[in-house]
Structure formats: structure tokens, C-alpha cells
C-alpha positions as CSV (number, residue, x, y, z in Angstrom):
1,X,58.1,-5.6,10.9
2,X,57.0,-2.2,12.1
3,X,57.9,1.1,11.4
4,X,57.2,3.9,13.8
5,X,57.1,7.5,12.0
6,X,56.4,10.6,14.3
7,X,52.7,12.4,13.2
8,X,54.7,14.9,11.1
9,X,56.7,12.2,8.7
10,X,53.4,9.9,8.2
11,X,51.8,13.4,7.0
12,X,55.1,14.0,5.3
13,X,54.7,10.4,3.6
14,X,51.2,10.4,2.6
15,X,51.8,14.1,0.9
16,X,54.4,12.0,-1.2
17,X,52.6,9.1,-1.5
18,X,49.8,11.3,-2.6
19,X,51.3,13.1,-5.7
20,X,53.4,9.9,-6.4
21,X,49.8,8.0,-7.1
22,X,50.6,5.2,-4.3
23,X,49.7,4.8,-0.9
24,X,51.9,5.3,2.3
25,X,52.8,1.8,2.6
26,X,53.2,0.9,-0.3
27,X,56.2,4.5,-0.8
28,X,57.5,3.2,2.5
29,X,58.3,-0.6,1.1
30,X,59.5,0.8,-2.4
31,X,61.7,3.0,-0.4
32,X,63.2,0.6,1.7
33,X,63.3,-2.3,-0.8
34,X,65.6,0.4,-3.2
35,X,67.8,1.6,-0.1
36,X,68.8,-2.8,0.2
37,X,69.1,-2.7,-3.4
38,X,71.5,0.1,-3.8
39,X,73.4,-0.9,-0.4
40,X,73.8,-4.5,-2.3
41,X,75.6,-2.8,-5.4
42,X,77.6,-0.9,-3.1
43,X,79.0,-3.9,-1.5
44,X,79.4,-5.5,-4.4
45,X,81.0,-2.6,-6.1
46,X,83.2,-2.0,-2.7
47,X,84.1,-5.8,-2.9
48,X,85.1,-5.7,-6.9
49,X,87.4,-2.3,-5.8
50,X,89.0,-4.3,-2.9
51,X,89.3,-7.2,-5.0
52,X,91.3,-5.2,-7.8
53,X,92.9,-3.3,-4.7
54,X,94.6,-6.4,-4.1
55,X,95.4,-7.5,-7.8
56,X,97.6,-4.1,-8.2
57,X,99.4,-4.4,-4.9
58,X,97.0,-1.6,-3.3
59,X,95.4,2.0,-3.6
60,X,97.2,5.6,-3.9
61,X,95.9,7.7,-1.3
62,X,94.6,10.0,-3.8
63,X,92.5,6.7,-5.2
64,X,90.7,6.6,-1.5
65,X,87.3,8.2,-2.0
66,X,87.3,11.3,-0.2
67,X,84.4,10.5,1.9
68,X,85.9,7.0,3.1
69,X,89.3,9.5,4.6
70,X,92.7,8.4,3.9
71,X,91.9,5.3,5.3
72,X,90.8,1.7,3.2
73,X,89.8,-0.2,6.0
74,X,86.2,1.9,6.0
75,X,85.7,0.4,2.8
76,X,87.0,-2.6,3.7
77,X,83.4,-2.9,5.9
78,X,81.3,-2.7,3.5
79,X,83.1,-5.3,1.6
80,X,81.7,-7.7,3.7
């Protein structure tokens, strides 16, 4: 797979890289391999809430996270 960064993220990357002790790449791959890592225990998280959300018989609108609105079914899709 390729990534495409404009000239002003790679230098932006290999600054990081730089005082981080790595190499571009190698930041890039950590990076991304730790965004699919935390997006897993978010589903799994999301599926554990829905799962309890149905054991109780369902969420109080104040339970809804505030960034998800007053509405379940956006964390319904991350359930998946």
C-alpha cells in the first residue's frame, strides 16, 4: 500500500520521526497500526455498551455520549 503525503507533511513527518529516534516509515506504520488498534477497542467497547444496552431494556438519553447526539444508532455503526 501507498501513502501520498504533500512536501510539507513528509517534512512534517521526518521532523517527528527525527526527535522520536525512528525513521519516517517506520512513525507512519506505528501510527497507523495504533489508529486500527484503538478503532478495534472502540468497537469492541461500542459492541459490549450495545450489548448491555439491550440487557437493561435500553439507554437514557442522558447515557448517549454527547458526541454520538441523541441518537444510538451512530453507535450502533461502530458496533459492527
Amino acid at each position: 500500500m501507498e501513502v501520498h503525503f504533500t512536501p510539507e507533511q513528509e517534512t512534517q513527518l521526518s521532523q517527528i520521526a527525527t526527535h522520536a529516534g525512528i525513521d519516517a516509515e517506520r512513525l507512519v506504520k506505528d501510527a497507523a497500526l495504533r489508529l486500527l488498534q484503538e478503532e478495534a477497542r472502540f468497537r469492541a467497547a461500542a459492541r459490549e455498551g450495545m450489548a448491555q444496552r439491550s440487557a437493561s431494556g435500553g439507554l437514557w438519553p442522558e447515557a448517549v455520549p454527547p458526541a454520538f447526539g441523541q441518537n444510538p444508532q451512530n453507535l450502533a455503526r461502530y458496533a459492527r
